[in-house]
C-alpha positions in Angstrom: 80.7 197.8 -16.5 80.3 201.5 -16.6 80.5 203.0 -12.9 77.2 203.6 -10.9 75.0 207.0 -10.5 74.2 208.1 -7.4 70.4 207.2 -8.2 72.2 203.8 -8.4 73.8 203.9 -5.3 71.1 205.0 -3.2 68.9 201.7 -4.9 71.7 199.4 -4.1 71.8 200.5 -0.1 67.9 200.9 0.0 67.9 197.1 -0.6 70.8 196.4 1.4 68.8 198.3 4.3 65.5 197.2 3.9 67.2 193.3 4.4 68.8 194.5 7.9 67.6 192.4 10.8 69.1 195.2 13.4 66.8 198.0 12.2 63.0 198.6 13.3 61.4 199.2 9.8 58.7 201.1 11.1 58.1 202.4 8.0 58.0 200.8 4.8 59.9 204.0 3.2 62.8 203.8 6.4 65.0 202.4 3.5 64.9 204.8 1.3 64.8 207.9 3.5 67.8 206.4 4.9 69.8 205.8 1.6 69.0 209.7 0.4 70.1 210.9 3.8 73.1 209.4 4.3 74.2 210.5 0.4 73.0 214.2 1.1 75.3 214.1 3.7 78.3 212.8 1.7 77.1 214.9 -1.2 76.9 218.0 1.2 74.0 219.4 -0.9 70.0 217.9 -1.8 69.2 215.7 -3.8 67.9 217.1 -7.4 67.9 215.8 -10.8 70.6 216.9 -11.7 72.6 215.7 -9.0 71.2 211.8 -8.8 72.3 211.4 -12.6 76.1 211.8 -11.0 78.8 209.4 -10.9 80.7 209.6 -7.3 84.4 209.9 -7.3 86.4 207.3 -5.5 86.3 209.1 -2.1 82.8 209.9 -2.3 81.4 206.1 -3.2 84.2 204.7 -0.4 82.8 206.6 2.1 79.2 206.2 1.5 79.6 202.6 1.5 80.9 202.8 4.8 78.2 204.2 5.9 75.8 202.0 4.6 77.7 199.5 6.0 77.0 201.2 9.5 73.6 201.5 9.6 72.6 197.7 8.2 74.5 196.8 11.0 71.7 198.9 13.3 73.7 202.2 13.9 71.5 205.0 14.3 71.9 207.9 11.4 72.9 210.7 13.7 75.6 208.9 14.9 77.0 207.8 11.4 76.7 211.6 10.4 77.7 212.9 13.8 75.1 215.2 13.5 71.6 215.8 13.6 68.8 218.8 13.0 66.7 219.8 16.0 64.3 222.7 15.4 66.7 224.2 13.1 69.5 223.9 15.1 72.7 221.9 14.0 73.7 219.5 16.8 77.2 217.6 17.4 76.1 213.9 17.8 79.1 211.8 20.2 78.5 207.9 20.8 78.4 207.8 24.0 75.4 210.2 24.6 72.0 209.3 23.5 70.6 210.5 20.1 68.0 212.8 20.4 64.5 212.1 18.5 61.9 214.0 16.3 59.8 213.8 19.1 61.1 215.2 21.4 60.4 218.6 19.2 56.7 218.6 20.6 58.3 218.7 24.2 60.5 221.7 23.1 57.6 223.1 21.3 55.7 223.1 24.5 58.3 224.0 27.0 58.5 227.6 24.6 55.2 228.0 24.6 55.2 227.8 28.5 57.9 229.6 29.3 56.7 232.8 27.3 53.7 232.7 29.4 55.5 233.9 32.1 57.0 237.5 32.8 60.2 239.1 34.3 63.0 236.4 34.4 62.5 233.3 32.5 64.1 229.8 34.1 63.7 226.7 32.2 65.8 223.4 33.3 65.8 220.0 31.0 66.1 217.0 33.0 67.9 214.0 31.4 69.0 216.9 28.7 71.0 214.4 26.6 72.8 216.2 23.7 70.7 219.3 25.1 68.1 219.5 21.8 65.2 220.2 24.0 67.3 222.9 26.5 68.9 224.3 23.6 65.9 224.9 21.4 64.4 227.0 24.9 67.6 229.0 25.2 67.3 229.7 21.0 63.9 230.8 20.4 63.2 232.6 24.0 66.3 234.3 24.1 65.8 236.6 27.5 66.0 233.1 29.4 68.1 231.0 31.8 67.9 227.7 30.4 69.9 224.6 32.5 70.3 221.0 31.2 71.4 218.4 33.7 72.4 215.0 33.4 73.8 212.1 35.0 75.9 211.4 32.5 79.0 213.5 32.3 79.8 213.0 28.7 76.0 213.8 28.0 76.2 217.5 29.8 79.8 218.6 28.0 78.4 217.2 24.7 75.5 220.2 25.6 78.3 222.9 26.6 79.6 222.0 22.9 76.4 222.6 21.4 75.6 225.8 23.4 79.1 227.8 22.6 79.0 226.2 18.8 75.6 227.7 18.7 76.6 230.8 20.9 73.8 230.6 23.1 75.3 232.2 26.4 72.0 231.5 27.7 71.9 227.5 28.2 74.0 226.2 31.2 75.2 222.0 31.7 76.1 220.2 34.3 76.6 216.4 35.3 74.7 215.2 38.6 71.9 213.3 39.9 68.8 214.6 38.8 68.4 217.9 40.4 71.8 217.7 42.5 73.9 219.8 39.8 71.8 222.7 40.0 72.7 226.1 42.1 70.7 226.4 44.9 70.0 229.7 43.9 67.4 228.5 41.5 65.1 226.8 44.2 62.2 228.8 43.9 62.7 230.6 40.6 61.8 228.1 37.9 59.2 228.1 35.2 59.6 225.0 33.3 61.0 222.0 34.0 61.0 219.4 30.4 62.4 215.6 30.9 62.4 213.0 28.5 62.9 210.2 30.9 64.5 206.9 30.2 61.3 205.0 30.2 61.7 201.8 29.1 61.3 199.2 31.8 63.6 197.2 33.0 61.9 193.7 31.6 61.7 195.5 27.9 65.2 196.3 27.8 66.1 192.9 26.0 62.8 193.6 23.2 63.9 196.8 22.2 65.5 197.2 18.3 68.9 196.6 18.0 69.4 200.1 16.8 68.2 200.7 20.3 69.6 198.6 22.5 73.4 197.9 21.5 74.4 201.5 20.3 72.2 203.9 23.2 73.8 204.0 26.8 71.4 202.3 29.3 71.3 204.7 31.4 69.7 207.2 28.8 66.9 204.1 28.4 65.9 202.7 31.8 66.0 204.5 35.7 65.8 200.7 36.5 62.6 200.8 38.1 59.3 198.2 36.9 57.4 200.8 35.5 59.6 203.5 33.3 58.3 206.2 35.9 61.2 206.1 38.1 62.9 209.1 37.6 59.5 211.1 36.7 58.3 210.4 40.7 61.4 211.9 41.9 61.3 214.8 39.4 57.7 215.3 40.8 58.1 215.2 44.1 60.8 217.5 43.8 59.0 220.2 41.7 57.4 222.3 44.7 60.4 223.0 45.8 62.0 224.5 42.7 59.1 225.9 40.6 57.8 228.7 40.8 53.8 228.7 42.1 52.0 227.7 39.1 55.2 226.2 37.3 55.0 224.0 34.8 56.5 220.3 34.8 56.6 218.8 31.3 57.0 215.2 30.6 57.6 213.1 27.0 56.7 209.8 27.5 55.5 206.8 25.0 51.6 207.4 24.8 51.3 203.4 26.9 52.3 205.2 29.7 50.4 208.3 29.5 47.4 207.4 32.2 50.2 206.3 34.3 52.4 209.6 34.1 49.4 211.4 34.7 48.2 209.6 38.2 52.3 210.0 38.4 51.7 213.9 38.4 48.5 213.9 40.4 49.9 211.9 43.2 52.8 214.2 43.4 50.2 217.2 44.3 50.9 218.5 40.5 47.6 220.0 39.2 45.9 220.9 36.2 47.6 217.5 34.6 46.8 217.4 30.9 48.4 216.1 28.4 49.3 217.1 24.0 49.4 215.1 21.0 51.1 215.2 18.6 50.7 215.9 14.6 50.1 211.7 14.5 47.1 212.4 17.3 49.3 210.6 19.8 49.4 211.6 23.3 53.5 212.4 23.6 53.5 215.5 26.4 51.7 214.8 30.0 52.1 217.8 31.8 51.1 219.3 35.6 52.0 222.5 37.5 52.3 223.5 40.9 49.6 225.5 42.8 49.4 229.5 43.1 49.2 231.1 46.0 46.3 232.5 46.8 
């Protein structure tokens, strides 16, 4: 039997994926844009014509069958790759710190666009920062900033120090702490932007989520605990007068169900001008409020 192409590997995991129980097929393609990305990444180079009418060596096929092997079993891609590409920048991916999403580009995108509004010193802080994507993408593209990411979870905030001197951007601080507890008191006052991507799910969901989802992110990074995923947005909220800036922005990614409810969230806070942005799907992904001027 004559040894296999690479188009003939990547046919031989789509199927293998597409039959996984553990993966949310939210898209009838997931299969195959898995497959091609996990052998661009043993490959180290795009797929072409040239290249799919290859035979792997032995180290090359071993190791993308292992991979294969990881993700029917539900593990997400970053994590088999131990990287992943967030508004152009490379980030390290560790398994204890939650992946960051596509999505959350729209919050970046909008935390930039907000933060350039203002003059003299820029501060932007990313709550529940994760691997840092969103707080690193703010320090990247609006260079002249102070850009903080806290999290509770300690590997979660050196996992962003990583990321921040790989990428040399002086600019973006981490720490570990409770919500706002890890940030110098310096800053009360002084801030432009706060962005969080909270852990929304609710606590009865936990056990309906994807295994992909539920068995390889930490919990804490998907539930505050609280009935209605807006746990941690409240506190956030109510916190906000004292560290933004008059007429500071606070920016909130949240699944479009709980859009209304993030918004009355805001409002009830005192946060005004509460609107919200879809994304390029028309789907409501950013809820967003600011504090009062002065007047």
């Amino acid at each position: 039997m004559p040894p296999l192409t690479v188009t003939e590997h990547i046919d031989k995991a789509i199927r293998k994926i597409d039959k996984s129980t553990a993966i949310d097929h939210w898209d009838r393609n997931l299969g195959r844009y898995d497959a091609e990305e996990l052998m661009t990444e043993v490959l180290r180079r795009k797929l072409t014509a040239a290249t799919l009418d290859r035979v792997l060596d032995r180290s090359s096929k071993k190791r993308y069958a292992a991979m294969v092997a990881r993700r029917v079993k539900g593990e997400p891609i970053p994590r088999i790759k131990g990287h992943y590409e967030f508004r152009g920048l490379d980030l390290l991916i560790r398994d204890t710190v939650f992946v960051p999403r596509a999505s959350s580009e729209l919050l970046a995108k909008e935390a930039i666009k907000a933060l350039r509004r203002h003059r003299g010193k820029r501060v932007a802080v990313d709550v529940a920062t994760g691997a840092g994507p969103v707080a690193l993408a703010v320090a990247s593209e609006v260079r002249d900033s102070d850009v903080w990411g806290v999290d509770i979870s300690t590997d979660a905030a050196a996992l962003g120090k990583d990321n921040a001197d790989r990428l040399g951007l002086n600019n973006a601080h981490f720490r570990a702490g409770d919500l706002l507890d890890a940030l110098p008191r310096r800053l009360r006052g002084t801030i432009d932007v706060f962005t969080i991507h909270p852990p929304y799910v609710l606590r009865s969901d936990l056990k309906e989520l994807p295994t992909e989802i539920r068995e390889f992110e930490p919990i804490v990074s998907l539930t505050d605990g609280s009935d209605d995923g807006l746990g941690l947005v409240r506190r956030l909220a109510a916190e906000a007068h004292e560290w933004l800036k008059p007429g500071g922005v606070l920016l909130v990614e949240v699944g479009t169900y709980l859009s209304r409810r993030t918004q009355a969230t805001l409002r009830a806070a005192g946060l005004v001008d509460v609107t919200w942005t879809k994304d390029d799907l028309g789907v409501t992904r950013v809820v967003s409020g600011r504090t009062p001027r002065r007047t």
